[in-house]
KOLVEX-937915 format. One record per residue (C-alpha): x, y, z. Coordinates in steps of 0.02 Angstrom, whole numbers, padded with zeros to 5 digits, always signed. Layout:
N
XYZ ...
END
This chain:
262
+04097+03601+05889 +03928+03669+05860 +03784+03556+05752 +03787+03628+05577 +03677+03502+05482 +03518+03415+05570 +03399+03267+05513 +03245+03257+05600 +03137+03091+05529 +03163+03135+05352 +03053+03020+05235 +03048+03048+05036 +02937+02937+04963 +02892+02941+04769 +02718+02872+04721 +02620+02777+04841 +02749+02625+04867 +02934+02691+04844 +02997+02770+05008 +03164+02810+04953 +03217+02864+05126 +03120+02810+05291 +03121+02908+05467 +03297+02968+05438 +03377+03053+05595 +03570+03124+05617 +03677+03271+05636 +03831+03333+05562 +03942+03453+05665 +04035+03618+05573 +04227+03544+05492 +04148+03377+05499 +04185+03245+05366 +04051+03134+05343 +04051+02985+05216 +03863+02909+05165 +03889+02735+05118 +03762+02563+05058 +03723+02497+04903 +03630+02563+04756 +03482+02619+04781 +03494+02647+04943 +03458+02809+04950 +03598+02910+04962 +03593+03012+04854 +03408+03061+04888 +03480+03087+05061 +03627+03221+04999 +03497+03308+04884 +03368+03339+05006 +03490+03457+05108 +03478+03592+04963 +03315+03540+04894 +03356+03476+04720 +03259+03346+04805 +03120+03406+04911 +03086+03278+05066 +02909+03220+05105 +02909+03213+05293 +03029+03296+05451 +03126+03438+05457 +03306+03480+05373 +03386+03608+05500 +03565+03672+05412 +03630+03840+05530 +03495+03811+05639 +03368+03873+05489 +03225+03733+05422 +03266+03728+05273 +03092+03647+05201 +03005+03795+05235 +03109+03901+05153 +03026+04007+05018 +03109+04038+04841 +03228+04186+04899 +03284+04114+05048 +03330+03945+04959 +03424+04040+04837 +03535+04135+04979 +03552+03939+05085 +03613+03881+04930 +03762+04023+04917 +03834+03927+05064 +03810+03730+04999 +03908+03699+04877 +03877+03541+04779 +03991+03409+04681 +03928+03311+04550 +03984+03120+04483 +03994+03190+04290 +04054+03362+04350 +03894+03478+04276 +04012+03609+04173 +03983+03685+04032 +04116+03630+03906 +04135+03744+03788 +04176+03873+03923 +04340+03898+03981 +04408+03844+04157 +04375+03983+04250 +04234+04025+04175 +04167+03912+04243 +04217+03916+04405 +04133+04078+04421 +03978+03997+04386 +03983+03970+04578 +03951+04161+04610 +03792+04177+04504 +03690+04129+04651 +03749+04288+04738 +03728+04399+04572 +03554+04471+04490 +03477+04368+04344 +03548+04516+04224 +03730+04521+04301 +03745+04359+04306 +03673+04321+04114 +03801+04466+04065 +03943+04374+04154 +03991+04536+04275 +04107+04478+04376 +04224+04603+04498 +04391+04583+04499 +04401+04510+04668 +04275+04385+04620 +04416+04344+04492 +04560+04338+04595 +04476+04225+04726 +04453+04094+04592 +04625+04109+04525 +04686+04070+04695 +04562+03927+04723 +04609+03834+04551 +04790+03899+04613 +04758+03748+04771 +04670+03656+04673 +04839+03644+04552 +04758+03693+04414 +04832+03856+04378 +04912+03799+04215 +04728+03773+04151 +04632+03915+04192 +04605+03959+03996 +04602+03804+03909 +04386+03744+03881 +04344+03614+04007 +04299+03479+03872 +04503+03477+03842 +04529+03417+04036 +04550+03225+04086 +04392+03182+04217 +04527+03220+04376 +04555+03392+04321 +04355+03433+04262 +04326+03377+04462 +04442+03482+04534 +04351+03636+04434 +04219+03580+04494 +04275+03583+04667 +04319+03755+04630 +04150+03824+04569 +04077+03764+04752 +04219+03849+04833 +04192+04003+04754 +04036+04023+04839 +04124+04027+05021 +04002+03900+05061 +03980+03829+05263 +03957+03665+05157 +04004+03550+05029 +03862+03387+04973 +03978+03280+04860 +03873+03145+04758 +03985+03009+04710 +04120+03117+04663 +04250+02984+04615 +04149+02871+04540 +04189+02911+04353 +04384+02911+04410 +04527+02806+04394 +04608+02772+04577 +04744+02909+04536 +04636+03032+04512 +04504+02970+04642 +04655+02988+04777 +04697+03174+04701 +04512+03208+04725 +04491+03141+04897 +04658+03219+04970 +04595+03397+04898 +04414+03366+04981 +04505+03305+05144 +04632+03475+05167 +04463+03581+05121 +04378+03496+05270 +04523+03500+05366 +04636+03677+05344 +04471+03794+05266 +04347+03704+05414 +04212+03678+05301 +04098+03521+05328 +04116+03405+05185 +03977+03264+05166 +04025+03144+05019 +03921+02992+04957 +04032+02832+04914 +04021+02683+04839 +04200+02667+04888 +04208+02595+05053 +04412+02609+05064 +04401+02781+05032 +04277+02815+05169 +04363+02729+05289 +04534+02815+05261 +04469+02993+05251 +04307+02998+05354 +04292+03077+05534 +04116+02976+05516 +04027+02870+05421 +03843+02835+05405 +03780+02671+05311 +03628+02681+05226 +03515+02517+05188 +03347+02543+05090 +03307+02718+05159 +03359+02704+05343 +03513+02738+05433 +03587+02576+05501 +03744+02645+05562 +03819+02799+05610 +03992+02826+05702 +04179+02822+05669 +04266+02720+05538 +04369+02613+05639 +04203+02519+05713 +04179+02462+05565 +04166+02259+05548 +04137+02129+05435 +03952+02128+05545 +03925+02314+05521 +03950+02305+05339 +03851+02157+05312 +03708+02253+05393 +03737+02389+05273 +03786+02317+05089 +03691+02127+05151 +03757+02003+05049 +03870+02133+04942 +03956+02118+05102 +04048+01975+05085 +04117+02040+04897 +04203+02225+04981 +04257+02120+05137 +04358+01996+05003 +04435+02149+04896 +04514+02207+05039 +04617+02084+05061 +04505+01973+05175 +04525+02100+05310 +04374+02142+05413 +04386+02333+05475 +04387+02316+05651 
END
């Protein structure tokens, strides 16, 4: 499997004394699904929005397809982000709009600033989202405005707006954190058969250790901007995730069930 996503000593720091992430080094291979766990503020999600530049890193280089992506003028950054599609905690739609609507929000980056104000969309742009939200199990929905969904179904269209984009990639930034564990399981089981059966990487923040366990080909724990551990789930111990979460540690080793993960 070829290297689709590479950290080379990323730092962000904000001000002169927050360094929200610190020397960070790793790489994620193409169909990979990576979890990002630690505790708040660890810098996670600085970490997931520094691959797209919603964030922009301070220090080190950000290779994704073998292109920098910090040095990437306006243009260019526009195209990269065609093929990283991102998932949001409160799901970022608009409303008002209908479903599918807005899942062909997720083409705009591939459409003129005219076109895509207009709302031009081809028919085949149309009939690739109707099949996505078709997966997705949402084809009973596709008309009705997005404020009428529950959160489970307003995630799935958002899942759907980042697949529209055919994107290599998909950053998910505590995606089922606002969800009950019903619809958290719907969300992760969708994100898990995209990884696995479409081949696109997935890289998901968590605050949900459980989840990134069960569904992760690889996890890397996060602890005040650095990367204290990176490999597969099932090295996971009571001693790793103290060294991640410190004395949170003791509190996720208790709720599940007493059971270290090793």
């Amino acid at each position: 499997m070829t290297t689709l996503l590479e950290f080379k000593n990323v730092s962000k720091q904000y001000g002169h004394d927050t360094k929200a992430l610190s020397d960070v080094s790793f790489a994620v291979k193409e169909g990979e699904f990576v979890s990002v766990i630690g505790p708040s503020g660890a810098g996670k999600s600085t970490l997931l929005r520094c691959i797209n530049r919603m964030i922009e890193a301070s220090e080190g280089e950000i290779l994704f397809d073998g292109t920098n992506v910090l040095k990437l003028g306006k243009k260019d950054l526009k195209r990269l982000r065609t093929r990283i599609g991102m998932i949001f905690q409160h799901y970022n739609l608009v409303n008002r709009l209908s479903v599918i609507e807005n899942v062909l929000h997720g083409r705009l980056g591939y459409k003129s600033t005219l076109a895509g104000a207009l709302g031009f969309y081809s028919e085949e742009e149309k009939r690739q989202a109707y099949g996505i939200l078709r997966i997705l199990g949402l084809e009973d929905h596709v008309y009705k405005r997005c404020d009428q969904l529950s959160g489970g179904q307003k995630q799935r269209v958002g899942i759907a707006r980042a697949l529209v984009q055919d994107p290599k990639m998909l950053l998910c930034d505590e995606p089922i954190a606002s969800l009950d564990p019903k619809a958290s399981k719907v969300i992760m089981d969708h994100l898990k058969n995209i990884s696995d059966k479409m081949g696109i990487t997935v890289v998901v923040n968590l605050h949900q250790v459980d989840a990134a366990l069960k569904y992760s080909d690889r996890i890397i724990g996060v602890n005040k901007g650095t990367v204290v551990y990176d490999g597969a789930p099932d090295r996971i111990s009571g001693e790793v995730l103290q060294s991640i979460y410190g004395s949170e540690a003791l509190d996720i080793i208790d709720n599940r069930g007493g059971q270290h993960a090793g």
